[in-house]
C-alpha positions as CSV (number, residue, x, y, z in Angstrom):
1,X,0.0,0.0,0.0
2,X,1.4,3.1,-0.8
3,X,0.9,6.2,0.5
4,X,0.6,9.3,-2.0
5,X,1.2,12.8,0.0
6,X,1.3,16.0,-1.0
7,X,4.3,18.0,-0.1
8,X,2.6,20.5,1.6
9,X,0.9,17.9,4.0
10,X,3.9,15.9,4.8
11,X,5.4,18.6,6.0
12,X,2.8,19.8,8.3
13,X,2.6,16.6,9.8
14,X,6.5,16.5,10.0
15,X,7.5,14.7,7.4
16,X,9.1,15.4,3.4
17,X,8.5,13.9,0.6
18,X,11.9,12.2,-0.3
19,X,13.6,12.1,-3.4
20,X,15.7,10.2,-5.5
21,X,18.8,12.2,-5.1
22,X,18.0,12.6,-1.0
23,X,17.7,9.0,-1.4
24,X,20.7,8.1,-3.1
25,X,22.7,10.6,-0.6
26,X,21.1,8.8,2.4
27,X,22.3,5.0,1.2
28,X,25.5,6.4,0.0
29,X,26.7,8.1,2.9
30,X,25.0,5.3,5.1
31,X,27.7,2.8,3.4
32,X,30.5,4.8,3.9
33,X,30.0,5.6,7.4
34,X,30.2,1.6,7.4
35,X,33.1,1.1,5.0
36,X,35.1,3.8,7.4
37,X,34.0,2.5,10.4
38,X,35.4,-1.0,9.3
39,X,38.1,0.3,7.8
40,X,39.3,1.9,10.9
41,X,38.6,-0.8,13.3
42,X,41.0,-2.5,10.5
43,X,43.2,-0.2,11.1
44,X,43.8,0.1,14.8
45,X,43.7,-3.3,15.1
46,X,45.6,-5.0,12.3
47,X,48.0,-2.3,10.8
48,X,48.6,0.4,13.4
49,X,50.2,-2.4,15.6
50,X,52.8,-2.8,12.7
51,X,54.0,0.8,13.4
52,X,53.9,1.2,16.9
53,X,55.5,-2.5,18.5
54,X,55.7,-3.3,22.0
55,X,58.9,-5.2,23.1
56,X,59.3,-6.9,26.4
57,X,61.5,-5.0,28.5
58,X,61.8,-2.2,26.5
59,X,58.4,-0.7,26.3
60,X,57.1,0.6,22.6
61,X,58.9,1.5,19.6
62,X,57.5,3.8,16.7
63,X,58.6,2.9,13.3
64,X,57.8,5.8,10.7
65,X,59.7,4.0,8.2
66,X,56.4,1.3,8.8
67,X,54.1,4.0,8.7
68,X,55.6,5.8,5.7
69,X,56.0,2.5,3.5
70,X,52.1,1.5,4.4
71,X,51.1,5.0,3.7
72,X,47.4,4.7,4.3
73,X,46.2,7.9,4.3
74,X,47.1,8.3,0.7
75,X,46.6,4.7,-0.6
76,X,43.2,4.2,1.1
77,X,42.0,6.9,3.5
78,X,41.4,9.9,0.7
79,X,40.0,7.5,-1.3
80,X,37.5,5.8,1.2
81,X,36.9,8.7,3.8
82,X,39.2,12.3,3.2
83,X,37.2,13.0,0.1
84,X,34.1,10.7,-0.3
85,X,32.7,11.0,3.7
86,X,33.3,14.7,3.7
87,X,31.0,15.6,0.9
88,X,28.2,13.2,1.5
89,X,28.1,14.7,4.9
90,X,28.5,17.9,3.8
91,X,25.5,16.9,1.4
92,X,23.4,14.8,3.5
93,X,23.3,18.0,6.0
94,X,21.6,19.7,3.3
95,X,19.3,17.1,2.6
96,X,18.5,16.7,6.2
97,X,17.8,20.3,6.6
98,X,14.7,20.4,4.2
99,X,13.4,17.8,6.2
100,X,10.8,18.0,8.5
101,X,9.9,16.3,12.4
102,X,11.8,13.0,13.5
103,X,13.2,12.4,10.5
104,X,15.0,15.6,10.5
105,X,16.0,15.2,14.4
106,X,17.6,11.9,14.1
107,X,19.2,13.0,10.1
108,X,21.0,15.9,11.4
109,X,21.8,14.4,14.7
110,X,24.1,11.5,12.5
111,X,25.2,14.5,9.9
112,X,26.1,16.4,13.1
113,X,28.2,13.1,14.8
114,X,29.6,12.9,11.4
115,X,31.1,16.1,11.1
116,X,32.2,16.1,14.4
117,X,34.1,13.0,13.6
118,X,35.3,14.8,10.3
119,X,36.4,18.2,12.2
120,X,38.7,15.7,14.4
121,X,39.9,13.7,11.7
122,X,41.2,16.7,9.9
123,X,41.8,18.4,12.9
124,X,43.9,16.2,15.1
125,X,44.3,12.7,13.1
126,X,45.7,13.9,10.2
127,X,48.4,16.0,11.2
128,X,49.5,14.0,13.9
129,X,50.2,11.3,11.6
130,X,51.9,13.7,8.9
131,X,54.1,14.5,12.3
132,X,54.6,10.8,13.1
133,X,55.9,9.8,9.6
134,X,58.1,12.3,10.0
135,X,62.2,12.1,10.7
136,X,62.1,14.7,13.0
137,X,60.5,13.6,15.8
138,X,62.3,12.2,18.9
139,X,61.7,8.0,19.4
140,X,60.1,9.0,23.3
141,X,57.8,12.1,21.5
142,X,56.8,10.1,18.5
143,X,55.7,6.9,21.0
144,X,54.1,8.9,23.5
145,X,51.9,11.1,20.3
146,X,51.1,7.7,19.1
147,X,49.6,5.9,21.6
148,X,47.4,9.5,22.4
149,X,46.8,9.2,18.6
150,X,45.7,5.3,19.4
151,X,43.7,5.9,22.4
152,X,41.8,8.7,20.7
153,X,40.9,6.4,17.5
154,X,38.9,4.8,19.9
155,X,36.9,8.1,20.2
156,X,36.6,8.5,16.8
157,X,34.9,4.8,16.2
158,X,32.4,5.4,18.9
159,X,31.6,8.8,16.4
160,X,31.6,6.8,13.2
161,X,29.6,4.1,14.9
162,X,27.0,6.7,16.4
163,X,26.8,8.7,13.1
164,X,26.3,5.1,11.5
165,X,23.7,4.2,13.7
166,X,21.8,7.6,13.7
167,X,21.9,7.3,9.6
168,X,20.2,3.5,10.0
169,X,17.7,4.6,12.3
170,X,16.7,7.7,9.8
171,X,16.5,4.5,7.1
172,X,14.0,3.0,9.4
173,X,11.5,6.2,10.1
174,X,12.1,7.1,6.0
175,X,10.3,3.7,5.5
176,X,8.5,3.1,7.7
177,X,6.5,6.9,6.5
178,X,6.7,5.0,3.5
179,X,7.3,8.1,1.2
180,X,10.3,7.0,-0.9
181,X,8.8,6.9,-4.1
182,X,8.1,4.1,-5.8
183,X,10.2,2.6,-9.1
């Protein structure tokens, strides 16, 4: 059963009428929260450990040279997250802004996780690891900036998985008012 609304109405009632593009934005940006937030936990878990070692009886070690040869940020990260993330959120903020009631509560709340996330990414994560690679940077600095830079990750996945979460649940109340239009 579908329900045909006019614009006008939904909106009174709290609701937009979607469309395509605002649809296509929404499962876009949806699968690339997921993508990054898999892709980080990836990360932290499977690479970053190849950069910053722990030795028994000699506490960590930083290896740029690791860091610099896996190079992540430009191999993956612009590719999955620096460029593609930043403007479906930018966009998907827009989107969520001509919406209307619940929908538009829980849309900007994940756009608004999201860009927090973003603002710390390029705010903090990204320099730090520019600074990392780096030869300049003492062995007891770089060790003690990358395990902050490893304990914050952490903060940033609870973000991504937030933002993530927020954009599934705006799937579910976009459906369940059953105003996609239909194919």
């Amino acid at each position: 059963m579908t329900l045909n609304v006019s614009p006008l109405a939904a909106y009174r009632r709290g609701q937009t009428v979607a469309s395509p593009i605002a649809q296509v934005l929404l499962w876009l940006w949806v699968m690339n929260l997921g993508i990054a937030l898999g892709a980080g936990l990836y990360e932290a878990t499977i690479v970053f450990p190849q950069w910053l070692t722990a030795t028994p009886g000699a506490g960590y070690q930083w290896d740029a040279a690791a860091a610099r040869a896996a190079d992540t940020g430009l191999r993956f990260w612009v590719y999955a997250t620096t460029v593609p993330l930043t403007l479906l959120t930018l966009a998907n903020g827009v989107t969520a802004w001509r919406q209307g009631g619940t929908l538009r509560r829980w849309w900007l709340g994940a756009v608004g996780m999201a860009m927090a996330e973003r603002l710390f990414t390029f705010g903090y994560f990204v320099p730090t690891m520019l600074k990392l690679m780096g030869d300049h940077v003492s062995a007891s600095e770089a060790v003690g900036t990358a395990l902050q830079w490893s304990h914050l990750n952490h903060l940033r996945h609870i973000m991504l998985l937030v933002a993530w979460l927020a954009a599934l649940k705006t799937f579910s109340l976009w459906y369940r008012q059953r105003s996609w239009p239909k194919s």
